[in-house]
ROPAVO-264781 format. One record per residue: x, y, z of N, C-alpha, C in turn. Coordinates in steps of 0.001 Angstrom, whole numbers, padded with zeros to 6 digits, always signed. Example, Ala and Ser with C-alpha at 12.3 -4.5 7.8 and 13.67 -1.06 7.14 Angstrom:
+013190-005690+007800+012300-004500+007800+013200-003300+007800;+012850-002250+007080+013670-001060+007140+012900+000030+007870;
//
This chain:
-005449+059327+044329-006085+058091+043945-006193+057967+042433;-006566+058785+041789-006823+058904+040185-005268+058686+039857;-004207+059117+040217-003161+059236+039706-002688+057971+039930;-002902+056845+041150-002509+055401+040993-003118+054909+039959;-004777+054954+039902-005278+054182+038582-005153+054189+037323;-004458+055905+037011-004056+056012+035929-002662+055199+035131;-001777+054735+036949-001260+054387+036626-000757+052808+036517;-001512+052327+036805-001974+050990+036806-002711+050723+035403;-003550+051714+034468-004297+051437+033815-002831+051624+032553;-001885+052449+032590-000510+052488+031649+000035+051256+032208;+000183+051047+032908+000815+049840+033303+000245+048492+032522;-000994+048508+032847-001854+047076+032143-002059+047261+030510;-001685+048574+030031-001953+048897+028757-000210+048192+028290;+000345+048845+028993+002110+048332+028298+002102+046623+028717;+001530+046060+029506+001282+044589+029613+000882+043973+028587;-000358+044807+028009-001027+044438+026785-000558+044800+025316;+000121+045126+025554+001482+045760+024224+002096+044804+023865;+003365+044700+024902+003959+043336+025464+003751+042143+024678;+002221+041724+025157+001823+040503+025221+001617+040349+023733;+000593+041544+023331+000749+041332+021569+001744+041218+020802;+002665+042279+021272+004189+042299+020041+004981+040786+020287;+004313+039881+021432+005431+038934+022260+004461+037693+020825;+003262+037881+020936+002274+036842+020331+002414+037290+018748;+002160+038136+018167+002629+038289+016938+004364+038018+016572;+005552+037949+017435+006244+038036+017112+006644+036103+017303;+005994+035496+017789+005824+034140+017899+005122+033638+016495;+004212+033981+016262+003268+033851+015135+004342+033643+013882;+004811+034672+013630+006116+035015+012661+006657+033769+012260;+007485+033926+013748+008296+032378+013572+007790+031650+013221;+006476+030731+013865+005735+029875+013401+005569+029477+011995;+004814+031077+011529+004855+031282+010224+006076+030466+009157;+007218+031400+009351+008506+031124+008669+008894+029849+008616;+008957+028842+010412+009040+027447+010049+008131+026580+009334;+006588+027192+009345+005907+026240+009124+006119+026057+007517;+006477+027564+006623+006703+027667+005121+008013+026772+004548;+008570+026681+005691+010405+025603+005409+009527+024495+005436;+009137+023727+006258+008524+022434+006289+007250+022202+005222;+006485+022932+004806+006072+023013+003571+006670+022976+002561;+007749+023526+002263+008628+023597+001191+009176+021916+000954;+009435+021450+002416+009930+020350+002349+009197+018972+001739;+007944+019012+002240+007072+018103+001906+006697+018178+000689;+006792+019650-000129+005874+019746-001320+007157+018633-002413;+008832+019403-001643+010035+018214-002344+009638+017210-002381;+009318+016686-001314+009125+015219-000955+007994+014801-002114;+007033+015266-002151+006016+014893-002859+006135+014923-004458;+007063+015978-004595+007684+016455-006097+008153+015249-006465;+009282+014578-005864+009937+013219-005274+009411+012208-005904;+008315+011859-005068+007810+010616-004572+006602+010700-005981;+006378+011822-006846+005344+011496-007736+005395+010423-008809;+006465+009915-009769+006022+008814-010531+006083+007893-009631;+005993+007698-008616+005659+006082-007312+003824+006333-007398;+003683+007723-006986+002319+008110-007381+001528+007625-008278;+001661+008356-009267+001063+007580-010878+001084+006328-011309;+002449+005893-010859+002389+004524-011208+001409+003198-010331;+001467+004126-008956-000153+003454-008006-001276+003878-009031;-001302+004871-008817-002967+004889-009754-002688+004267-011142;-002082+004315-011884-002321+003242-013299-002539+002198-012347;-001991+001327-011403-002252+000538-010927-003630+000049-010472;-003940+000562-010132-005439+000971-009760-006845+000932-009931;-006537+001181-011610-007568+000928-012661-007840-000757-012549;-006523-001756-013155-006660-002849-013428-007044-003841-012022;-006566-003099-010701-006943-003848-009595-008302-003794-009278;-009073-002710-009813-010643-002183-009811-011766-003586-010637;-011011-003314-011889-011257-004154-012922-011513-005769-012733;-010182-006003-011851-010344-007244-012070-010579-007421-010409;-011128-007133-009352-012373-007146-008484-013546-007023-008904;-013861-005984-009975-015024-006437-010695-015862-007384-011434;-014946-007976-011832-014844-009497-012943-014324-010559-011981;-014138-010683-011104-013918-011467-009950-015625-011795-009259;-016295-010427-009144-017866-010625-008232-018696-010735-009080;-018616-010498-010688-019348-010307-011324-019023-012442-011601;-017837-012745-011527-018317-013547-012029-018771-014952-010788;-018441-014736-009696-019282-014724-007974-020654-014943-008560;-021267-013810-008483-022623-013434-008669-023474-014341-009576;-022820-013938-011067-024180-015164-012320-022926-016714-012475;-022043-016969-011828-021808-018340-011938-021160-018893-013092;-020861-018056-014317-020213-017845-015065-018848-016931-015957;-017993-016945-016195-016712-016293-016723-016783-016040-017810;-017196-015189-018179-016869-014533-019975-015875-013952-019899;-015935-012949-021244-014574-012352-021710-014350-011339-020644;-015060-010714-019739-014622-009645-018987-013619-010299-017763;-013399-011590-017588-012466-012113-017031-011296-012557-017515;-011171-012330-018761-009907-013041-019437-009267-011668-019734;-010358-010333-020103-009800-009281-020072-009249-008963-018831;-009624-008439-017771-009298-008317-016138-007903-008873-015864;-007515-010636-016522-006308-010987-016195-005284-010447-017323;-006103-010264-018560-004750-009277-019312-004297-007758-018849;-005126-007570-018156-005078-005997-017548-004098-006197-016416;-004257-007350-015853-003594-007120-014570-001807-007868-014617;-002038-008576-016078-000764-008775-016512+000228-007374-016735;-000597-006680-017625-000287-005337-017600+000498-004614-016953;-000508-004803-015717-000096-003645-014711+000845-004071-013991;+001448-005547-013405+002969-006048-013337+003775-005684-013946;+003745-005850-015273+004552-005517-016065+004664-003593-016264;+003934-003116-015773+004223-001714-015321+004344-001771-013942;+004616-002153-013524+004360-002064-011678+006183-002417-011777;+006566-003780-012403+007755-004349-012092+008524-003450-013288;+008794-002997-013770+009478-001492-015196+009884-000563-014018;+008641-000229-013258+008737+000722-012466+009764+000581-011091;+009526-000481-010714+010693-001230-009437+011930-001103-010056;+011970-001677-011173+013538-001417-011872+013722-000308-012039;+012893+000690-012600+013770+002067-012812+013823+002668-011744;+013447+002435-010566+013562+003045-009309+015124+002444-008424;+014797+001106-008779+016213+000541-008298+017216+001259-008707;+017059+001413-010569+017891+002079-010820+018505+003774-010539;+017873+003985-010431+017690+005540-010134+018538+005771-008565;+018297+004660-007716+018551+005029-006528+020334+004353-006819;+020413+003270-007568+022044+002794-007810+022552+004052-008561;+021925+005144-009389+022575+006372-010138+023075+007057-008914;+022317+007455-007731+022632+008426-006928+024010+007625-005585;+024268+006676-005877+024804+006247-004986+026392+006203-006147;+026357+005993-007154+027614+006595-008120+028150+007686-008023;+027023+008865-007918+027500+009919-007789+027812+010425-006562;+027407+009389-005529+027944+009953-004309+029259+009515-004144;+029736+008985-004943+031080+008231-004538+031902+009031-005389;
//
């Protein structure tokens, strides 16, 4: 009797071996793909950063001139913080649309060199 349980108890021990080397060796993989697809996104993001920046400069002047929009809602009058707000937001077209073009352009560079 001792000698079945002993061997049942090697038995459930090499089950439990198994199961770890099977789960760590899953993990791994996981691991390894999940660092490729990281790699990928961080490109992507490397990428996609002056689209980035050029939102946030954006950002400021759209703040601005919602502000000077309620502010001037609120007391019923338009001072200079509204004439500023629309030079700001002239601005930021004129960086917003710089930026569309050099992107256009950028993407007509890579299509030269693909040819």
């Amino acid at each position: 009797m001792e000698n079945l349980v002993a061997t049942f108890a090697d038995a459930a021990i090499a089950l439990v071996a198994t199961a770890i080397a099977g789960l760590v060796w899953l993990n791994l993989k996981w691991l390894f793909a999940s660092k490729k697809t990281m790699e990928l996104v961080l490109a992507e993001s490397r990428a996609n950063g002056r689209s980035i920046r050029t939102l946030f400069r954006l950002q400021g002047s759209q703040l601005a001139s919602l502000k000077a929009s309620l502010e001037a809602q609120r007391d019923g009058e338009c001072n200079g913080n509204v004439m500023h707000a629309l030079s700001s937001i002239e601005e930021a077209q004129g960086i917003y649309d710089e930026h569309l073009l050099s992107m256009l352009g950028h993407e007509d560079e890579k299509k030269e060199r693909a040819a």
